[in-house]
C-alpha positions as CSV (number, residue, x, y, z in Angstrom):
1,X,0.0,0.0,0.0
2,X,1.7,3.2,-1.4
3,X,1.3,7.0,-0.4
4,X,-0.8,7.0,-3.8
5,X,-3.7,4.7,-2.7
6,X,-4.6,7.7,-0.5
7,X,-4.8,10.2,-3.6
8,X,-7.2,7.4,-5.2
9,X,-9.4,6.9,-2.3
10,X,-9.5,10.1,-1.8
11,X,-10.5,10.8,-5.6
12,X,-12.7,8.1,-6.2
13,X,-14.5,9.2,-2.5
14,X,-15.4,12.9,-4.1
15,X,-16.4,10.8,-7.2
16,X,-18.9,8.7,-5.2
17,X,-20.1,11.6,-3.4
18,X,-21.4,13.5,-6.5
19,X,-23.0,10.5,-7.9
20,X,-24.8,9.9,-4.6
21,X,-28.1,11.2,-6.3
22,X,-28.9,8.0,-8.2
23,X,-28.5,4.6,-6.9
24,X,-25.7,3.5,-8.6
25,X,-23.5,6.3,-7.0
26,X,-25.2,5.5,-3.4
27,X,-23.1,1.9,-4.1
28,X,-20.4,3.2,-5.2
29,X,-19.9,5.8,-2.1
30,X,-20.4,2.6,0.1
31,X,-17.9,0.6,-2.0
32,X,-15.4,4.0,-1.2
33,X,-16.1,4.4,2.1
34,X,-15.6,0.8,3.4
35,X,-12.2,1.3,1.1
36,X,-11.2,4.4,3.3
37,X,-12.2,2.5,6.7
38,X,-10.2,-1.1,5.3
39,X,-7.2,1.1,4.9
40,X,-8.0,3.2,8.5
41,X,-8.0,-0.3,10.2
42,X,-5.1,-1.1,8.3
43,X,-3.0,1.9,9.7
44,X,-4.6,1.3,13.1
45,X,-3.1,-2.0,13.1
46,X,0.4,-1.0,12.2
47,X,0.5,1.9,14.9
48,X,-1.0,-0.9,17.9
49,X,1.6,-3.1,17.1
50,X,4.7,-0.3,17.2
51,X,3.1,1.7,19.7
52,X,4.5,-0.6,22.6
53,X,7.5,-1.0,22.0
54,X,8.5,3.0,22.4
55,X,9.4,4.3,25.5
56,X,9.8,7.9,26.5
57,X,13.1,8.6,27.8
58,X,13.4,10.9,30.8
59,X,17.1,12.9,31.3
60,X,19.1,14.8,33.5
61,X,22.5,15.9,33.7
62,X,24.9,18.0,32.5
63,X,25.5,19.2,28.9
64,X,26.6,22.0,26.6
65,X,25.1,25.5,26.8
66,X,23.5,26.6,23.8
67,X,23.2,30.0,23.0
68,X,20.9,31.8,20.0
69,X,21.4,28.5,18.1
70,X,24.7,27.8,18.6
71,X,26.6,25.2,20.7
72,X,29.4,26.2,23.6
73,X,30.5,23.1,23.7
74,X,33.3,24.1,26.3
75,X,30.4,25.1,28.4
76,X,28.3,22.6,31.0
77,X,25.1,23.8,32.2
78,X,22.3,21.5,34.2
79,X,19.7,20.1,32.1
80,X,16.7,17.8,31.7
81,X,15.5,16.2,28.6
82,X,12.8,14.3,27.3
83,X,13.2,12.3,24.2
84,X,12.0,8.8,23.0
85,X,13.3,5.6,22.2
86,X,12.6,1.9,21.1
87,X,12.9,-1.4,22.6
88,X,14.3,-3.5,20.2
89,X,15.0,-6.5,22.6
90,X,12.5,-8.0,24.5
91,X,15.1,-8.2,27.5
92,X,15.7,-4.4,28.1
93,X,17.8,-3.0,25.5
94,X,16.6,0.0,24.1
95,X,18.5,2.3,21.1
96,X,17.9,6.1,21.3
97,X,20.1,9.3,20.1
98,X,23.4,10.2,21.3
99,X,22.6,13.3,22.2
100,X,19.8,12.2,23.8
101,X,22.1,11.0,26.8
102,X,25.1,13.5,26.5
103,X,26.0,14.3,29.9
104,X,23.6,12.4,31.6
105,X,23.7,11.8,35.2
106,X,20.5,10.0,35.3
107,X,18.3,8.1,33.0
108,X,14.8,6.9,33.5
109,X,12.7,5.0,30.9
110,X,8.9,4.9,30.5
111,X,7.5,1.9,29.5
112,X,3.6,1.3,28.3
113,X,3.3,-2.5,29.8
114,X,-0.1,-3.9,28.3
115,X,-3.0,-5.6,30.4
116,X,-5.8,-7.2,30.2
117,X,-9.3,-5.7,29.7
118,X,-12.5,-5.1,31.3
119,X,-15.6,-6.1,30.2
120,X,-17.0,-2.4,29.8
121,X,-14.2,-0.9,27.2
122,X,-12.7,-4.0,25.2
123,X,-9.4,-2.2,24.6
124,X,-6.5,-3.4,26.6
125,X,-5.7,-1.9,29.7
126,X,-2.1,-0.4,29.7
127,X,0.2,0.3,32.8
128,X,2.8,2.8,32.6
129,X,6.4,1.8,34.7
130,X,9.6,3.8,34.7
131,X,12.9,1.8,34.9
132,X,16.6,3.5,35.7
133,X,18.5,2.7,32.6
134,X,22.1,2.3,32.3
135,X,23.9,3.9,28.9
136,X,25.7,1.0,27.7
137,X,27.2,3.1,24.6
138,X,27.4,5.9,22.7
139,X,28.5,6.6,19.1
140,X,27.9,10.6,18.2
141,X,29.3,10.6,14.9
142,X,26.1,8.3,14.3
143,X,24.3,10.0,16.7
144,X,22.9,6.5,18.4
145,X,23.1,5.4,22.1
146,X,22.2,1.8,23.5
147,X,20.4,1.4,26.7
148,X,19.3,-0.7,29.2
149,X,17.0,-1.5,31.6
150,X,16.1,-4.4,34.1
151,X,12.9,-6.2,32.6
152,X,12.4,-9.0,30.4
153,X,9.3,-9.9,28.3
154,X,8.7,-6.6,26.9
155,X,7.0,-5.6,23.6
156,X,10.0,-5.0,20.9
157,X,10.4,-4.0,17.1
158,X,12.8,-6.6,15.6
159,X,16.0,-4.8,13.8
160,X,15.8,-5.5,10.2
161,X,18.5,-4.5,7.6
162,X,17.1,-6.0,4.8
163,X,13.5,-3.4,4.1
164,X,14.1,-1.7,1.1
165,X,13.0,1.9,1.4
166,X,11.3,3.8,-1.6
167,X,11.7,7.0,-2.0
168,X,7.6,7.6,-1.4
169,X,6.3,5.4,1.1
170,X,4.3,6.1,3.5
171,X,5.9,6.3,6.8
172,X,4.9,6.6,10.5
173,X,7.1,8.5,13.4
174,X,6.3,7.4,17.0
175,X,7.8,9.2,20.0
176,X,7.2,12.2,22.5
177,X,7.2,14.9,20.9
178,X,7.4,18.4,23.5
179,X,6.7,15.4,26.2
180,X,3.4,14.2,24.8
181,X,3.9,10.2,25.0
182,X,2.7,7.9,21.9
183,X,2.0,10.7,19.6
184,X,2.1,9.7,15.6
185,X,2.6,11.5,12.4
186,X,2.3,10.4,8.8
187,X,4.4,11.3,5.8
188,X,6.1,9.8,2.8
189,X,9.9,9.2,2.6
190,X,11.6,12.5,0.7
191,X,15.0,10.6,-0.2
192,X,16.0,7.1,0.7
193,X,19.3,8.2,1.3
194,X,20.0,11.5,1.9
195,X,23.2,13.2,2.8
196,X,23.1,17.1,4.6
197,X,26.9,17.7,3.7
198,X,28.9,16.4,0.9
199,X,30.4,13.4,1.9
200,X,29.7,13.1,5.2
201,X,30.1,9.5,6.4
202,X,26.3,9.3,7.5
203,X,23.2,9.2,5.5
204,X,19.8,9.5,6.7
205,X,16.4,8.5,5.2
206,X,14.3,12.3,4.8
207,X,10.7,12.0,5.4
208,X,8.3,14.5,5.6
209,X,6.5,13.3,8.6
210,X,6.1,15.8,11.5
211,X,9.2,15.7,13.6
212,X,9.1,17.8,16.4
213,X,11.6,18.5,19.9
214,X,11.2,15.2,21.9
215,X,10.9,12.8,18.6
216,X,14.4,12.2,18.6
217,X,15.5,8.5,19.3
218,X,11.8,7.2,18.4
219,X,11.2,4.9,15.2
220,X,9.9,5.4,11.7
221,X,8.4,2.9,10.7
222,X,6.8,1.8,7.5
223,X,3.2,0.6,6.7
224,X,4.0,-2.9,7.8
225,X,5.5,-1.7,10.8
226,X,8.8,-2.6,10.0
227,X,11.7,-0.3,11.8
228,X,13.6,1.7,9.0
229,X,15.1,4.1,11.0
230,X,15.6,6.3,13.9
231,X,14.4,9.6,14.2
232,X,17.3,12.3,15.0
233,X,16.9,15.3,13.8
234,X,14.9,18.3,11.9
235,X,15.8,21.0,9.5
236,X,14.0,24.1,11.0
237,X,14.3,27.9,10.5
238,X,11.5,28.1,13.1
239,X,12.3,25.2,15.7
240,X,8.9,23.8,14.5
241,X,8.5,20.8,12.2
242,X,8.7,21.8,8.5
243,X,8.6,18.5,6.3
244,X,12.2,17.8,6.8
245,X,12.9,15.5,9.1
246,X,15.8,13.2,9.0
247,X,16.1,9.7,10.5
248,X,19.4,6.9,10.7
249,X,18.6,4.2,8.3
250,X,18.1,0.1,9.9
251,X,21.3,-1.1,8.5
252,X,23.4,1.6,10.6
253,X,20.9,1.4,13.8
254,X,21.4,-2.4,13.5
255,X,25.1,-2.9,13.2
256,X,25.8,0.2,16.1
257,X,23.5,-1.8,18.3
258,X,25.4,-5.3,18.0
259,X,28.7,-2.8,18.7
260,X,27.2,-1.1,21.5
261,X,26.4,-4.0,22.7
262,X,29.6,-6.1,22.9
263,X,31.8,-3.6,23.4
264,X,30.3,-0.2,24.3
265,X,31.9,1.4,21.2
266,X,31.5,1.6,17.8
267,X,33.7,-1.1,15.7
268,X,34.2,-0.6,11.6
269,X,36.0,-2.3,9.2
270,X,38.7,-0.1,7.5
271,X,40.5,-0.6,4.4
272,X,43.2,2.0,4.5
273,X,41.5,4.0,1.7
274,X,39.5,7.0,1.3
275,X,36.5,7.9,-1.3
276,X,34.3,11.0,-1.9
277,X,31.5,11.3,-4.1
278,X,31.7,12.0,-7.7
279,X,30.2,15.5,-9.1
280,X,30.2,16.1,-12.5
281,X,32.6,19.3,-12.3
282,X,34.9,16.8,-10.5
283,X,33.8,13.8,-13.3
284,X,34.9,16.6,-16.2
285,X,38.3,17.8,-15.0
286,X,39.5,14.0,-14.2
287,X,38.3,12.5,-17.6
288,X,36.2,10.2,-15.7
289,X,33.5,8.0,-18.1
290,X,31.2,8.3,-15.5
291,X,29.9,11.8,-13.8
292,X,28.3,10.0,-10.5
293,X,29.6,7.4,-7.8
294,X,32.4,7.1,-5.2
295,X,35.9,8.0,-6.5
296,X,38.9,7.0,-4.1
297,X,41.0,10.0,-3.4
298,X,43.2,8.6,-0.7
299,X,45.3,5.8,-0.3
300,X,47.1,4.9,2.7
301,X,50.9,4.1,2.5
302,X,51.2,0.3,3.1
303,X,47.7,-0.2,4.1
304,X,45.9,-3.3,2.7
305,X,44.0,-1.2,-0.5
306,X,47.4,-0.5,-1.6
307,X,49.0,-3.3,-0.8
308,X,45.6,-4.9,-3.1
309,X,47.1,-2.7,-6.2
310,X,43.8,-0.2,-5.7
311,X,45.0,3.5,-6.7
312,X,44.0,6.8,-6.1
313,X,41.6,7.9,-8.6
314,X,39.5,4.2,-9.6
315,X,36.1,4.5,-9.3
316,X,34.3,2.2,-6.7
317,X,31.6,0.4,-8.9
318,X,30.9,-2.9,-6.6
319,X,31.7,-4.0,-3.0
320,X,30.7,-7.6,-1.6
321,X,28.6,-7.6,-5.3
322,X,26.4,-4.6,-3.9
323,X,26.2,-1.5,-6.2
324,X,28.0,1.5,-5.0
325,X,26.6,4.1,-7.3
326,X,26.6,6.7,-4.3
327,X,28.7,7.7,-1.2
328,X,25.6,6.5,0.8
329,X,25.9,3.0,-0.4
330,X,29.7,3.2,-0.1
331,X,29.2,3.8,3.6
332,X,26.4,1.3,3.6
333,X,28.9,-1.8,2.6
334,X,31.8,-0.7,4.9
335,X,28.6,-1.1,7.7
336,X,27.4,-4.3,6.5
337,X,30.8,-6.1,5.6
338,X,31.5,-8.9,8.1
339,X,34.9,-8.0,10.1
340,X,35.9,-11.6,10.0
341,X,35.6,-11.9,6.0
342,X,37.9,-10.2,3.3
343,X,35.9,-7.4,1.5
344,X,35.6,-7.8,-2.4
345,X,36.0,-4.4,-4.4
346,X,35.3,-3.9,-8.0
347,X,36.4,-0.7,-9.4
348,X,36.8,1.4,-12.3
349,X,40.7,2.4,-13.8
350,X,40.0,4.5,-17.3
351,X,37.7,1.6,-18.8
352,X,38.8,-0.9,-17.4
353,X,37.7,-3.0,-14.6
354,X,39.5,-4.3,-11.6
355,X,38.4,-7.0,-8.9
356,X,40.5,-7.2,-6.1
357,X,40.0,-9.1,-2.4
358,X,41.5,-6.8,0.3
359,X,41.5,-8.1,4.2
360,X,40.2,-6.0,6.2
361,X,40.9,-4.1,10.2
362,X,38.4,-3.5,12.8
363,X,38.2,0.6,13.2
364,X,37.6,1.5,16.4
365,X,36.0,5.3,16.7
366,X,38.1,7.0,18.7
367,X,36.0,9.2,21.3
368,X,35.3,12.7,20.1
369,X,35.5,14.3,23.4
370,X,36.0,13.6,27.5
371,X,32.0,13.2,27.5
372,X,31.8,10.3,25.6
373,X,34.6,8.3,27.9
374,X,32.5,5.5,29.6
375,X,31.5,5.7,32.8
376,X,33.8,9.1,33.4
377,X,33.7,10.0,36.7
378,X,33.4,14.3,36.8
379,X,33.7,16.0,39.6
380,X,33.2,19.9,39.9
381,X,34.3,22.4,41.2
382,X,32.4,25.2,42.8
383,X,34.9,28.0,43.3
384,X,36.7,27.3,39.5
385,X,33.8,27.1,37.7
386,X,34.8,23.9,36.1
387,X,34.1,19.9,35.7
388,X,37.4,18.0,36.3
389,X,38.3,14.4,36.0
390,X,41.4,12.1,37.4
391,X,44.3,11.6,34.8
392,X,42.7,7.7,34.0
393,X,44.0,5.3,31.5
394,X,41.0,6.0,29.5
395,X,41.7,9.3,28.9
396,X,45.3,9.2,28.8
397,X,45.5,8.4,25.2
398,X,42.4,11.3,24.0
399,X,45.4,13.8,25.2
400,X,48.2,12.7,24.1
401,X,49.1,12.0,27.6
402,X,50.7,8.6,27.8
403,X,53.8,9.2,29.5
404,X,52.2,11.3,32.3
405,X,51.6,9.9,36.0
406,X,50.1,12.8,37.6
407,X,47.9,16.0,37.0
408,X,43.9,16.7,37.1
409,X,42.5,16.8,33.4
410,X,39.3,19.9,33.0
411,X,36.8,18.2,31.5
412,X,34.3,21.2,30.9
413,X,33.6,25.2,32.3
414,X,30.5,25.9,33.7
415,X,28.4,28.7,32.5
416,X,26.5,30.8,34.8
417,X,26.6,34.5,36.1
418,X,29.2,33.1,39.0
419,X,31.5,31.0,36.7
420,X,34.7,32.2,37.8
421,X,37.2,33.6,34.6
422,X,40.1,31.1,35.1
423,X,41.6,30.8,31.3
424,X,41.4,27.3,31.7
425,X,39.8,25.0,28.4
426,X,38.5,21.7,28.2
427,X,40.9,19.1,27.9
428,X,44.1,20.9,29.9
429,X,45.8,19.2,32.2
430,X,46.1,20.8,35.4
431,X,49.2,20.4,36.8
432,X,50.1,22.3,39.7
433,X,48.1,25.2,41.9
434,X,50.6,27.7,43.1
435,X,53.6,25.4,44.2
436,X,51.3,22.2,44.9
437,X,51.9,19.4,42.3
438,X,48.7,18.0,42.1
439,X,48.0,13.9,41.3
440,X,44.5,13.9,42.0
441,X,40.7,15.6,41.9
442,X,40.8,15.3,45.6
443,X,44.6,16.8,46.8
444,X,43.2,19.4,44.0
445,X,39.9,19.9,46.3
446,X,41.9,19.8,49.5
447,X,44.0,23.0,47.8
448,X,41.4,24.6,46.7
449,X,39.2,24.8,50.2
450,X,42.4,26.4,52.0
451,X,42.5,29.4,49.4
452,X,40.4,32.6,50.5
453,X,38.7,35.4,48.4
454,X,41.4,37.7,47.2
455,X,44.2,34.8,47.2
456,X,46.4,34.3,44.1
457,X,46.0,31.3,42.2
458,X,48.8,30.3,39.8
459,X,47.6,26.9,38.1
460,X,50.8,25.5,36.0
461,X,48.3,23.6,33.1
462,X,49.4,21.1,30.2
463,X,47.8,22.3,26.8
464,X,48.6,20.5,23.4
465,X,52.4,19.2,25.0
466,X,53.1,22.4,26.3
467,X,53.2,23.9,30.1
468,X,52.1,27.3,30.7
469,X,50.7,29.4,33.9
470,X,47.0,30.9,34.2
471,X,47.1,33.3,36.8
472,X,43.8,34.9,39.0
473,X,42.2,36.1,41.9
474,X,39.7,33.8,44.0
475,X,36.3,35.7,43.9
């Protein structure tokens, strides 16, 4: 059942209703209207059996200030959040949006547990439970987060990369949308694939289904109820839905969750080789016989394309036999190639074409800032103004910081009228205060309570390899 039946019903509807005057239009508007109320009861059907399985997700914590639009992302303010997300386990696990659970301190879950009925209203009675979750992962490039919670037998949407999505459908978004639980919209699917900046890594199925604050980590789901993606974000001049919403396909939500889920990270194959998507400026000044597609532009010095006699310049044509005739579908393989397997590449030299079997690493995202180190433990700091964090072996490495033993890393400034102008940024390494080396959060608090308004601070700080001093006044 496509977007256009609606059109047709709707059509042939006005065309029974004008012929309602003699008797064979009086049969015909019947014949229309039980037509309309089959395909009601057929999107009924769809929404009660997604419906369950979404959960309104309930946050609070710390994350960045925004200000007239933009991000500070050096800035940490309080916040609470309301968003949704989807079971897609029957034993807890739920996926939702990255940012969803930036900075979160706390994570709650509502869940719609069906009943049984009562002999007065025959609908099933529903229960509503909140559970404490715990963020099991993260990935923001993707902008997906895995959760869980402690119950088992719960309603679930099964992951599926294998629905093909037509540019067209009809699609359904579930979530909470400015805290309104189990709200629905309707639209079609704008672009099946659809990328906001040219090559970017991630692609997101458009649909023109009402997206509004508080969608964000609930499913779209087609007219079989099928998941085929996540909703994440809208493109709004207003901040109010305007047709262009944007959601992360199956085949990414369902390879993230198996990653989050074994490790708490993201894992990707990587071939030592670049590609960007073909434009037909770029397709003319190269000479290329083709003015679309993935072209490789970079090739890593003794990584395996290389060492697989692939060159900068071919054309990506097939990978694993799929298609690439997009950057989307480029990033699609690398997603679904098995890590264990050697990836298969066809690609394009002049006109000729090459077939080559190139092994393959596991790519491990590396974290794009202190918020996304699991289970970090902040601690903060009244009289700087700032979130710090123990030099850990987990962070070690995001700094460059390998060969240090001691020092207090700043993991974010707090914004506020009373935040107190220290110089510092996110990601120094605090050293010393005054002529105290410091090798933890706590000799750093213990320093900190014996200073008095007025006193001269000196912190000696660690940014990009290099020592410097901040100097101020406690307020």
């Amino acid at each position: 059942m496509k977007f256009a039946l609606i059109f047709f019903l709707l059509a042939t509807f006005v065309q029974g209703q004008s012929a309602a005057n003699n008797q064979s239009g009086v049969r015909s508007t019947n014949q229309h209207a039980d037509l309309l109320r089959e395909f009601n009861t057929s999107l009924e059907q769809v929404i009660a059996k997604v419906s369950p399985a979404v959960v309104q997700i309930l946050v609070s914590g710390y994350g960045p200030e925004k200000s007239n639009g933009h991000t500070e992302t050096d800035l940490i303010v309080r916040q609470h959040a309301i968003g949704s997300g989807v079971i897609i386990d029957p034993d807890g696990y739920i996926m939702t949006n990255a940012h969803m659970v930036e900075g979160a301190q706390r994570v709650r879950v509502v869940v719609t547990l069906p009943g049984g009925s009562s002999q007065i209203d025959p609908q099933p009675i529903r229960s509503q439970q909140i559970f404490s979750a715990k963020v099991l992962g993260r990935h923001k490039r993707s902008d997906l987060a895995l959760l869980k919670i402690e119950a088992t037998n719960l309603p679930f949407i099964s992951l599926r990369d294998n629905t093909r999505v037509r540019q067209g459908e009809l699609v359904f978004a579930v979530g909470s949308p400015e805290g309104l639980r189990d709200s629905v919209t309707m639209g079609v699917v704008s672009s099946a694939a659809r990328q906001t900046e040219t090559n970017d890594p991630i692609f997101y199925i458009q649909t023109d289904a009402p997206l509004n604050p508080g969608n964000s980590g609930g499913p779209l789901v087609d007219i079989d109820g099928n998941l085929i993606g996540i909703n994440t974000f809208m493109l709004s001049a207003g901040g109010g839905s305007e047709g262009l919403g944007f959601a992360i396909p199956a085949a990414i939500v369902k390879f993230d969750y198996a990653s989050l889920r074994r490790t708490g990270r993201v894992e990707r194959v990587a071939i030592g080789a670049k590609a960007q998507s073909i434009t037909p400026t770029l397709a003319t000044g190269l000479g290329l016989s083709r003015s679309w597609g993935v072209i490789l532009s970079n090739i890593e010095a003794g990584g395996f394309a290389e060492m697989a006699g692939l060159q900068v310049g071919d054309v990506v044509t097939a990978i694993d036999g799929r298609p690439i005739d997009s950057y989307p579908s480029f990033v699609e393989a690398l997603y679904l190639h098995d890590p264990e397997a050697t990836m298969s590449i066809d690609v394009l030299r002049g006109q000729k074409t090459i077939s080559v079997s190139i092994p393959v690493t596991v790519h491990h995202d590396k974290v794009d800032d202190l918020a996304d180190v699991p289970d970090l433990q902040r601690t903060f700091l009244a009289e700087f103004g700032m979130f710090v964090s123990d030099l850990t072996e987990a962070i070690k490495p995001l700094l460059h910081a390998d060969d240090l033993d001691s020092g207090v890393v700043v993991v974010a400034q707090a914004a506020g009228p009373n935040a107190i102008s220290t110089g510092v940024q996110s990601g120094d390494i605090i050293r010393a205060v005054n002529h105290t080396s410091l090798n933890s959060v706590a000799q750093l608090q213990n320093t900190i309570h014996e200073l008095k308004s007025g006193d001269a601070v000196v912190l000696q700080i660690e940014r990009g390899g290099a020592l410097q001093y901040l100097a101020f006044e406690m307020d």
